[in-house]
C-alpha positions as CSV (number, residue, x, y, z in Angstrom):
1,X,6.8,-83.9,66.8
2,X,6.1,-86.5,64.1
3,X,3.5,-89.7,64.4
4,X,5.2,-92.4,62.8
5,X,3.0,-95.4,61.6
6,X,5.6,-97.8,59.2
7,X,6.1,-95.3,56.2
8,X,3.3,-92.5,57.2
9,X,4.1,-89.7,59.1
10,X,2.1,-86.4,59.9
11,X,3.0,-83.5,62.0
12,X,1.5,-82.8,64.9
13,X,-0.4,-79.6,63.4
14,X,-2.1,-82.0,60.7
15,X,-3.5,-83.9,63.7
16,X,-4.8,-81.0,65.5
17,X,-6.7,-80.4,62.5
18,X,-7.5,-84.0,61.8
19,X,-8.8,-84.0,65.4
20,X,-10.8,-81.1,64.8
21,X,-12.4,-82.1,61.7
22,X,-13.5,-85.2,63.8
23,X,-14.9,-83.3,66.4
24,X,-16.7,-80.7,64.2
25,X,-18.6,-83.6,62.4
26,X,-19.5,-85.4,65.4
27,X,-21.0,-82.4,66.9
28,X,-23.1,-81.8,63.9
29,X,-24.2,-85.4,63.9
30,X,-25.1,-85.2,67.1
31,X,-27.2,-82.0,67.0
32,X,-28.6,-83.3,63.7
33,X,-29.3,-86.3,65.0
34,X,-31.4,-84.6,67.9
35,X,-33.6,-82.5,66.1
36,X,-34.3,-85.3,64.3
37,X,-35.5,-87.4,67.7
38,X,-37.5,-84.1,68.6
39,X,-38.9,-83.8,65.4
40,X,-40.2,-87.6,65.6
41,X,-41.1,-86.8,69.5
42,X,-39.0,-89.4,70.3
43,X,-37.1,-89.2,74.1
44,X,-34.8,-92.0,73.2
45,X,-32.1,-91.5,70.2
46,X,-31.9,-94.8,68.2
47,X,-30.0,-95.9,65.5
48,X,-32.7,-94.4,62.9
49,X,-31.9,-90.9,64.0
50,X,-28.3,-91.0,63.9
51,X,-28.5,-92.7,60.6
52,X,-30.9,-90.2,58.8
53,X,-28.0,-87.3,60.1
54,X,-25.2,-89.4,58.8
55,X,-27.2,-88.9,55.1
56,X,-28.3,-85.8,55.4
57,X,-25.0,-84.0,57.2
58,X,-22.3,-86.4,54.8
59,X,-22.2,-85.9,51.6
60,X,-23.1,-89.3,49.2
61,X,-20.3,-92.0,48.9
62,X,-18.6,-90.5,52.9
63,X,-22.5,-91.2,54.0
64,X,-22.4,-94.7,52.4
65,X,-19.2,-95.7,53.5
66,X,-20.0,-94.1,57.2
67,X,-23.3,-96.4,57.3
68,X,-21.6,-99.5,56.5
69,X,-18.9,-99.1,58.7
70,X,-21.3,-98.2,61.4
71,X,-23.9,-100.8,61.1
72,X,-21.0,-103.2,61.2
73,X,-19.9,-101.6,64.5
74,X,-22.9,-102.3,66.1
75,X,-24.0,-106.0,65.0
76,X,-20.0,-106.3,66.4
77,X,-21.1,-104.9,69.5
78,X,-24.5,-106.8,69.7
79,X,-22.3,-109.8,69.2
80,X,-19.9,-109.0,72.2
81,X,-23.1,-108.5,74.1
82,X,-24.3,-112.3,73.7
């Protein structure tokens, strides 16, 4: 089958591998982002950790871009929060 989205389409084997890119970089965020907190001796992951893996697992302008967007996620979220 074929996502439509207006004029884009992709296959459904382009997602699988979309999908698995995705995962892949999450799971090395994530483990990245725990040695880090074990490194510091930290038992709590904070937003420091995940974004020193995000600079050191991305590679420049992806790592800028990936900060932005995720700072802005979670002043949005702080916001929701009151």
């Amino acid at each position: 089958g074929v996502l439509r989205h207006k004029k884009m389409r992709i296959t459904e084997q382009a997602m699988q591998i979309m999908e698995s890119c995705v995962i892949d970089t999450f799971e090395r965020l994530a483990s990245e982002s725990s040695n880090l907190m074990r490194i510091s001796g930290r038992d709590t992951l904070t937003m420091k950790e995940v974004q020193s893996a995000v600079r050191l697992v991305l590679p420049g302008e992806l790592a800028r871009h990936a900060l932005t967007e995720g700072t802005k996620a979670v002043m949005e979220l702080q916001n929701h929060k009151g």
